[in-house]
N, C-alpha and C positions, 0 to 999 in steps of 0.2 A: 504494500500500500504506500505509497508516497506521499509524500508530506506537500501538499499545497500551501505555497507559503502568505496566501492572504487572506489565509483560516487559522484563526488558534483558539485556544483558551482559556482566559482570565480564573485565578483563581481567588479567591477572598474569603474569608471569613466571618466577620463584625463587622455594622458597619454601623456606628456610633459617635454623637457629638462631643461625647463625654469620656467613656472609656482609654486612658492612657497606654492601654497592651500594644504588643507588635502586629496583632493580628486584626486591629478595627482603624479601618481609617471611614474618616470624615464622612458624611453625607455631601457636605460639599467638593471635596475632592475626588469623590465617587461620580459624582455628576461631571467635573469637570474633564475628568478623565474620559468617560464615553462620550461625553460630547464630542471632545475629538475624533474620536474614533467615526462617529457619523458625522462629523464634517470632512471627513478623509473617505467619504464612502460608502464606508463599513455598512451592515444591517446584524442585528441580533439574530438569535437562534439559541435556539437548546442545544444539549448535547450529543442528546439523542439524534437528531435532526442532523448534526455535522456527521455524526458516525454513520449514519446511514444513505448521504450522499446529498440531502436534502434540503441544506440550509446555499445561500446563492453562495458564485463566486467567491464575494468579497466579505467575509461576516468572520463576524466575533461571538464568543459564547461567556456567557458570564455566571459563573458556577459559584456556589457560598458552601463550604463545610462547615458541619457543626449542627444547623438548624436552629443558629441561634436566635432569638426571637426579634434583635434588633433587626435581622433582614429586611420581617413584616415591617418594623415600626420606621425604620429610616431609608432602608433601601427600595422596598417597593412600591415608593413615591416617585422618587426618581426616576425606576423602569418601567414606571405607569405611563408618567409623561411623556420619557424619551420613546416610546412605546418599543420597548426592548423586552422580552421575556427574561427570566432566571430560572436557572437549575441548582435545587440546592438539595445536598448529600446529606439525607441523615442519620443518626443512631440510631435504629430503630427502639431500642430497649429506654432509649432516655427522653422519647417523646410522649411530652406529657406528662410527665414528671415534676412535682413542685420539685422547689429547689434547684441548688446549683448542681450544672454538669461538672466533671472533677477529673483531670488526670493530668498527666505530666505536662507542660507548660500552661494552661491556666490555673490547677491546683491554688497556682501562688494569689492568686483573687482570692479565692473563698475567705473569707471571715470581714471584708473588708466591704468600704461603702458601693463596692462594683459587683460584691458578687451580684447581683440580680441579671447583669450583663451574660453572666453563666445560663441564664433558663433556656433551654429548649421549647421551639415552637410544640403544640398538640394537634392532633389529626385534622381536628375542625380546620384551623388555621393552613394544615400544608393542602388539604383538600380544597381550600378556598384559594391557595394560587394556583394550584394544576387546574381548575373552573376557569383561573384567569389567564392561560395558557403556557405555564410555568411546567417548568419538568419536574419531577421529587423522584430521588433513586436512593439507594442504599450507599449507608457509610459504616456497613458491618451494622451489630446488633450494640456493642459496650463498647467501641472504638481503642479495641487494643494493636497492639505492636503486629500484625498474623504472621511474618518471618519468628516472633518467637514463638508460639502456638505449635501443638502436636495436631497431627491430621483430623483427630477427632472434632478439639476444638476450634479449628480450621473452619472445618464441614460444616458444622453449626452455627460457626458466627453468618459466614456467607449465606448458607441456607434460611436458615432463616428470618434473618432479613429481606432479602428478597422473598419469600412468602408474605411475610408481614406485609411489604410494602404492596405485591400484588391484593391481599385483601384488602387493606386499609383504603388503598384509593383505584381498586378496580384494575391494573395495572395487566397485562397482559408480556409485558416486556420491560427488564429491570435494568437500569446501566449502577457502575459501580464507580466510588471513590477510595484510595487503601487510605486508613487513619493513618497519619503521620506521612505518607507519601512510601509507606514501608510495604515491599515485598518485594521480590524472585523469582527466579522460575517456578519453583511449585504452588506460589501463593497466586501466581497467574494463570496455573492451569486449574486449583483447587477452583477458581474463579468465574473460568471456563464450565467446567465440571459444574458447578454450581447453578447454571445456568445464566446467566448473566449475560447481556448482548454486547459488552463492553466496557473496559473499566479507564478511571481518569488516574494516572500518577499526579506525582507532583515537580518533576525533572525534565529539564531539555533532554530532546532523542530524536530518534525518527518516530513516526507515527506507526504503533501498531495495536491491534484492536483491543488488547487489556494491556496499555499502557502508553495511553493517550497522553504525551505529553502537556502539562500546563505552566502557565507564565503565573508566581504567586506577586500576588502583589500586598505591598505594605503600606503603613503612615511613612517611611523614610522614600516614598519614590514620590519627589517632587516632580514637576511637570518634564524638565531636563531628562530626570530618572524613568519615569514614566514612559516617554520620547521613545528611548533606546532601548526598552524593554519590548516593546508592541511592533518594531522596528523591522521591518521584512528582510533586509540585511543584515540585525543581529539575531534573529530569531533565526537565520536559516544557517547562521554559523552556530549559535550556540546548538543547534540540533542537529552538527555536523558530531564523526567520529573524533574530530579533534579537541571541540566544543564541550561535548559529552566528558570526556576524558579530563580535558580543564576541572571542568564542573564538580565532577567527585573528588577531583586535588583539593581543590577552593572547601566542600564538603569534607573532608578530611582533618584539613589544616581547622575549621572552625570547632571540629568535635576535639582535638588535642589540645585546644588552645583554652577550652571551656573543661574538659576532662580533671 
């Protein structure tokens, strides 16, 4: 499958006025960001839609992990307006759930004036943006590490999520996102095996069908930053063998450096 290079997609998490984490930027720098992107052309699309050959040309996909509730409350204002859909990945086991979602890089919120930033959106809510032409797919069931997992609980996160998700919103066809951007070969064919018509990494690569490369984006990608992220010349290096290989050096060198 080759990688069309004036197709990608964006990945985010939080999108919040207030929240100070690395993973929620602004509602206004959310907007100003797509805006470019449709003054340059572009048209939205799901995921599903780009995996499946569907979405035009020229288009971007704008994906949220987490299912955090700020999506509803600040982002799908935004892609009301801009009339751009979102696809947003989520935990199935923590939808709906009072309280804060909890694992390794937001943990450090809970107890503080943000945790609320932690809630998971509930059925009602993801069933009312697939109504509004929104994608919802699976982000596993508890959003663990699945490279650490034995086969068993492998099989089960993926499975049933994707169940879930089919009954929950009627779904007929599940795509996937790995938590943490973490898996393999085995955790992409358990994925395969699973059922699943396709999954999102979170790494520059070439394109292939369970391990859809995505561009993450942060509050530290100013418009400059931003620019050269979305940038059809660096996105098709960074998605070269050389690119790639950089990329886990760069990936490396931050996990020894924080280790």
């Amino acid at each position: 499958m080759h990688h069309l290079v004036h197709q990608f997609v964006l990945c985010y998490h939080a999108i919040s006025h207030a929240w100070p984490a690395a993973l929620a930027v602004s509602p206004y720098m959310f907007r100003h960001q797509l805006e470019m992107l449709l003054r340059r052309g572009y048209s939205g699309a799901t995921f599903t839609e780009l995996v499946n050959g569907e979405a035009p040309p020229k288009a971007f996909v704008v994906t949220f992990d987490d299912a955090y509730r700020s999506v509803m409350r600040d982002a799908r204002p935004v892609l009301d307006d801009l009339g751009v859909p979102g696809t947003v990945f989520a935990p199935t086991s923590m939808v709906g759930r009072p309280g804060p979602m909890a694992w390794d890089g937001i943990d450090q919120w809970v107890g503080t004036r943000y945790e609320q930033e932690l809630t998971c959106m509930n059925w009602d809510e993801l069933r009312e943006l697939r109504g509004a032409g929104w994608e919802i797919a699976s982000h596993t069931k508890s959003h663990p590490r699945l490279t650490e997992l034995d086969d068993d609980a492998l099989g089960s996160e993926l499975v049933g999520s994707r169940v879930i998700c089919e009954r929950e919103l009627g779904l007929d066809s599940v795509t996937l996102a790995y938590p943490f951007g973490n898996h393999d070969a085995r955790v992409r064919a358990a994925a395969r095996d699973a059922g699943y018509a396709a999954a999102a990494a979170d790494r520059p690569g070439p394109v292939r069908q369970f391990q859809w490369p995505r561009i993450n984006i942060h509050p530290v990608d100013d418009p400059r930053r931003y620019r050269l992220k979305v940038s059809p010349t660096i996105r098709a290096l960074r998605d070269s063998p050389p690119g790639v290989a950089l990329d886990r050096l760069r990936s490396r060198y931050r996990k020894l450096r924080t280790a």
